[in-house]
N, C-alpha and C positions, 0 to 999 in steps of 0.2 A: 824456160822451156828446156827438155834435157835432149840430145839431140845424141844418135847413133854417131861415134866419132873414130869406133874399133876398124881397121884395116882385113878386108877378105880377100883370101883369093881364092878365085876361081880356076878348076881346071877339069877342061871340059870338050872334048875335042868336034861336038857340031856347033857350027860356029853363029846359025841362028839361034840353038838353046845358050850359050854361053853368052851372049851379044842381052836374050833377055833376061837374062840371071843378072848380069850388070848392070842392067837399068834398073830393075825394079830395089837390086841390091844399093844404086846412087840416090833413087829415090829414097830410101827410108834411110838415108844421111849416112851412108858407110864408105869409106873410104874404097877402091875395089881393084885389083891387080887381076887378070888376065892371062891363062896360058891354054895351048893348046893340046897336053899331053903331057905324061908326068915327069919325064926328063926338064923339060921347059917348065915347070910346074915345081920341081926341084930346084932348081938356078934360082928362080923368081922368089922361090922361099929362102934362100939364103940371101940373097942381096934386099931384102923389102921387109923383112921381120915381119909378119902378117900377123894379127892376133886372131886367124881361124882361117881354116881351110878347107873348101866346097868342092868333092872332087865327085869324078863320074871313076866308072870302076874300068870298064870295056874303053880300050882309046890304044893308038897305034906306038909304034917306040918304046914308053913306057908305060904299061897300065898303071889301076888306082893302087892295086895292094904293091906296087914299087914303091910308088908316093908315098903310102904310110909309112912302109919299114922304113925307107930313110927318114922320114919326119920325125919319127920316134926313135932313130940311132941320136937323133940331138937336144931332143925336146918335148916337152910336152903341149904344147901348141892344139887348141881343140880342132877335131880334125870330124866330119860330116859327109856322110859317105852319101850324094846324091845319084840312084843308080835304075836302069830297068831292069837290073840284072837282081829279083827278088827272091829268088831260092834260099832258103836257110844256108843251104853251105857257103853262098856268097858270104850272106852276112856276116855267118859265126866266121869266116876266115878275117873278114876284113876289121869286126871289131878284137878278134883276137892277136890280129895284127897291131891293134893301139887306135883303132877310130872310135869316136865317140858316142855316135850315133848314126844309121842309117832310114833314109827317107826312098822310096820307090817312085820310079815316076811312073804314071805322070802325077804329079804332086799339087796340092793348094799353097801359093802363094804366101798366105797369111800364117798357116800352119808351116811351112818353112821356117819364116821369120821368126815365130814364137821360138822356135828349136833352136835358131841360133842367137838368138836373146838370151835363150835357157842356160845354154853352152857357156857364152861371154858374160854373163851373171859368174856360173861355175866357176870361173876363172877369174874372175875379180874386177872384167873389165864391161862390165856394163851395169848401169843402174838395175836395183831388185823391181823397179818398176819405169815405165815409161809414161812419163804425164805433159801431154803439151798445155799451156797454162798461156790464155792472153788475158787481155784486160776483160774481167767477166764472165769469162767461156774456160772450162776444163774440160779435155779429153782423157779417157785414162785409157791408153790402148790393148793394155792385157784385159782391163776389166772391161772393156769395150762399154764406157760411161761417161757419157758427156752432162757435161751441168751449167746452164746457163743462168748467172745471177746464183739465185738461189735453189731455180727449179733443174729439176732432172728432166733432161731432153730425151726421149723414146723413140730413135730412130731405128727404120727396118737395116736387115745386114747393107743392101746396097748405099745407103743412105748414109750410113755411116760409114764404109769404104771408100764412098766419095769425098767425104768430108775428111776420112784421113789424110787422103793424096793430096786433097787442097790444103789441109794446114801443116801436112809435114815440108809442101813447098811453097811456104807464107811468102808472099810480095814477089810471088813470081806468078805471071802467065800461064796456065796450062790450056793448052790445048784439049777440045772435046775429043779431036782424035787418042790422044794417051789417055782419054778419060775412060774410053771405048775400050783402049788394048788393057788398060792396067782393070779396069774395074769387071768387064764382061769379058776379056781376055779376046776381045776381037771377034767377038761370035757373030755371025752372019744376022745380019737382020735388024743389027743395034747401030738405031739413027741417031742424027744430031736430037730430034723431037724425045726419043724415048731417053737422052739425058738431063734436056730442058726439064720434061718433068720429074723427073727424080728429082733437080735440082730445085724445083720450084715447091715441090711438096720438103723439102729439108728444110727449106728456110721460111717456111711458116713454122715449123717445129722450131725453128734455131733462132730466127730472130725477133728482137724483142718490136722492131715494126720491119714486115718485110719486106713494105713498099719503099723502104728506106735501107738497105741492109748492112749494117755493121763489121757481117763477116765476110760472106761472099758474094762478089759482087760480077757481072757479065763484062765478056772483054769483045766487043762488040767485033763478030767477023772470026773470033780468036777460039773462044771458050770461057773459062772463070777465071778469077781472083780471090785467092784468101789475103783482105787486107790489113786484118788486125796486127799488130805486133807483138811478136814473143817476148812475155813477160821472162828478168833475167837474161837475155841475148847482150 
């Protein structure tokens, strides 16, 4: 299993968007550093050697295009401008300043992470592809293709979403509540019942008997279990 192992930091000065950039950023196996403004954002990048950095542009003390120019007086470090602030002139300033790429919010989750896969690729530190591989079961998460045994499993986007979040966190517990915030991002109206069956229609797709299931299993009271084992771990 090849597992996200590069160091980000985040810097971001509301503290519920920064608090969920770090979860989702630990979920998909990143190391993750924290600051609240680019002065702190600064310090933190010199003591922690980050191998990328997630900044907001608008923040008090120091803004983002602080943060760049210094990042770039020492290094070249891939640097991801997450911002509401979407006018051209932002951007042309701040990638002219030396940032990478710029993402607007409010942003998709998934398509973040690709960009910063894309970035830590550029830079040497991430695999050219992402494959979680157990005994049986292949997920390929850029190709978004999963293949059990022999055959190719055809799951809808949610299905597959779900199925990320359980086996990028194999032999741990999740909760149906983070199944809620990470997959429907907490949208009013999404029950325990309308995960059960998302999950109940996966694993007729996914397992080879689902009355029996191999990979994902109920954690009675709790949520799910991805219990297979990452092949290579």
């Amino acid at each position: 299993m090849i597992r996200a192992s590069a160091c980000i930091l985040v810097v971001e000065d509301d503290p519920t968007i920064r608090r969920g950039l770090a979860a989702e950023l630990t979920d998909a196996g990143y190391e993750v550093l924290e600051a609240p403004e680019g002065r702190q954002g600064l310090a933190l990048f010199g003591q922690g050697a980050p191998d990328l950095v997630l900044t907001d542009l608008a923040m008090p003390v120091a803004d983002g295009f602080e943060l760049i120019r210094g990042i770039r007086r020492v290094g070249a470090t891939p640097i991801v401008v997450l911002s509401v602030r979407g006018a051209d002139v932002d951007k042309i300033r701040a990638l002219d300043l030396g940032a990478d790429d710029f993402v607007t919010k409010p942003f998709s989750v998934p398509e973040l992470l690709a960009r910063l896969r894309a970035q830590l690729r550029r830079s040497g530190l991430a695999p050219a592809r992402t494959v979680l591989e157990f005994d049986g079961l292949s997920i390929d998460l850029e190709r978004r293709r999963v293949v059990q045994g022999s055959r190719e499993v055809k799951l809808t986007p949610t299905e597959f979403a779900i199925l990320e979040f359980l086996a990028t966190n194999a032999g741990k517990p999740v909760t149906t509540a983070r199944i809620i915030s990470r997959v429907w991002k907490g949208a009013p109206g999404t029950t325990v019942d309308v995960v059960r069956v998302h999950v109940g229609t996966m694993r007729k797709k996914l397992e080879p008997d689902p009355s029996t299931p191999r990979y994902v299993v109920t954690e009675p009271w709790v949520g799910y279990r991805f219990v297979a084992e990452p092949l290579g771990d």
